[in-house]
N, C-alpha and C positions, 0 to 999 in steps of 0.2 A: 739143336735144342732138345731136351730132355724133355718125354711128353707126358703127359701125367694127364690123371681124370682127378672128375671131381665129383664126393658125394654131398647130396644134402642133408643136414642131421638136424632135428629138433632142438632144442632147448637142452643143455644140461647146467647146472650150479657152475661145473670147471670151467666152463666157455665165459661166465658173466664178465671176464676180463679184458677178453678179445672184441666180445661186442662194445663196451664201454672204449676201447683204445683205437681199434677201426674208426670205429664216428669220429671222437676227439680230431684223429689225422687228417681225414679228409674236414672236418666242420674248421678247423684250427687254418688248412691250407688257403679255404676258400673265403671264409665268415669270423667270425668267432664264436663261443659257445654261450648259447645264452641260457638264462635260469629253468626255461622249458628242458632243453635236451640235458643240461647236469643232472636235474632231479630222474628223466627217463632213465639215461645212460648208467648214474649211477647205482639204482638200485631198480634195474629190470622184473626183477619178478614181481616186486606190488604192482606198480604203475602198470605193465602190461599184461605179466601172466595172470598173476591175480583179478585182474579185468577182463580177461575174456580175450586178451589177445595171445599172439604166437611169437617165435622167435626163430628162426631158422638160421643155420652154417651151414659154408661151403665148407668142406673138407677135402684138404688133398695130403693125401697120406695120410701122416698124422700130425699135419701141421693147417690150424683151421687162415682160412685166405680170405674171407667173405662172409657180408652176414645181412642179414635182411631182416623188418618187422611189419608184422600187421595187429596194428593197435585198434582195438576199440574205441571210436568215440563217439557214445550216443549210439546215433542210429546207423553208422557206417564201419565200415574199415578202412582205414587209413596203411598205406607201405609206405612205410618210412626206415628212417634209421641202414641203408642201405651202404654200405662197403664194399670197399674188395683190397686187400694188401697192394702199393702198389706196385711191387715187383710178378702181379698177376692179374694187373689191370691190361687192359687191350687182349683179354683170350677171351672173350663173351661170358665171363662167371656172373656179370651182372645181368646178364640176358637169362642164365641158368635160374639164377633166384629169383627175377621175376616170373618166370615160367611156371616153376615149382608155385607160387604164390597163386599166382593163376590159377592152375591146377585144384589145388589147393583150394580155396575161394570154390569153383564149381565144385569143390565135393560135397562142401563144406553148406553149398546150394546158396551161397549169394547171390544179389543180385545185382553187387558193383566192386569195385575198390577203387579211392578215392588216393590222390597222395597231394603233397604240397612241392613247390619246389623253385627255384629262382631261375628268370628267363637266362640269367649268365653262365648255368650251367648246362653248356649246348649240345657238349654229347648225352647227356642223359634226358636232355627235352626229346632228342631226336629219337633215342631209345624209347622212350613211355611213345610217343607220336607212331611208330613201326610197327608197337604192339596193339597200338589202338588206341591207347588214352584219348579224351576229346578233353581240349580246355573249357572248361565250365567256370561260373561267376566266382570270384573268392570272395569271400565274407569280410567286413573290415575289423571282425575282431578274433584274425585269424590267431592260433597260438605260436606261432612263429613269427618273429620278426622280421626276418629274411625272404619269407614268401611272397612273392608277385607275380603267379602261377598255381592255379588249383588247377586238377584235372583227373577223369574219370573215365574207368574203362566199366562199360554195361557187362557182365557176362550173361 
């Protein structure tokens, strides 16, 4: 196997296609896409950058694999929108970018991040659970429909 690394790279305008098609594959495999994530997915910079939130890629070489968000909402930040190509799933890039996220978040001097997510999806409860997240109450007028899972890491 061919080894390769991986950088994490901000937000740039070229990338808004990779993060929109990431999600789609994984949300399309698992869910479907509902009126929430098309309005995110497809025009990221209002909804998130323009809001005070972020966007992160993984990048290996020059071909991006991975991507992650931490959106504003109110009084928290939410990770969400979380990817990874899947011919580069099972090498930890999703471990990578929540780390980064983390990271990130403590520079940044929070003092949580929140995410949503569906108990059916068991490797990545177990992933958020390794890092720390604790499940905490979900609100019943969550904006995803798919969520029956909130949870939060204190940093």
């Amino acid at each position: 196997m061919l080894s390769f690394t991986i950088e994490i790279i901000p937000f740039e305008p070229q990338y808004a296609a990779h993060f929109y098609a990431l999600n789609l594959a994984w949300l399309r495999k698992y869910f479907y896409i509902e009126p929430y994530d098309e309005k995110i997915l497809s025009n990221p910079e209002t909804y998130i950058l323009k809001n005070g939130g972020f966007i992160f890629f993984a990048k290996s070489n020059a071909e991006i694999v991975g991507t992650v968000a931490l959106i504003k909402q109110g009084g928290f930040f939410e990770l969400s929108k979380m990817a990874v190509r899947p011919a580069y799933q099972g090498k930890k890039i999703g471990l990578q970018l929540m780390e980064h996220c983390i990271a990130f978040a403590r520079k940044q001097q929070w003092k949580s991040i929140t995410l949503y997510s569906h108990r059916s999806l068991i490797a990545a409860i177990f992933l958020y659970k390794k890092i720390g997240f604790k499940e905490i109450a979900l609100e019943e007028d969550v904006h995803y429909e798919r969520a029956d899972i909130k949870m939060r890491l204190d940093l």
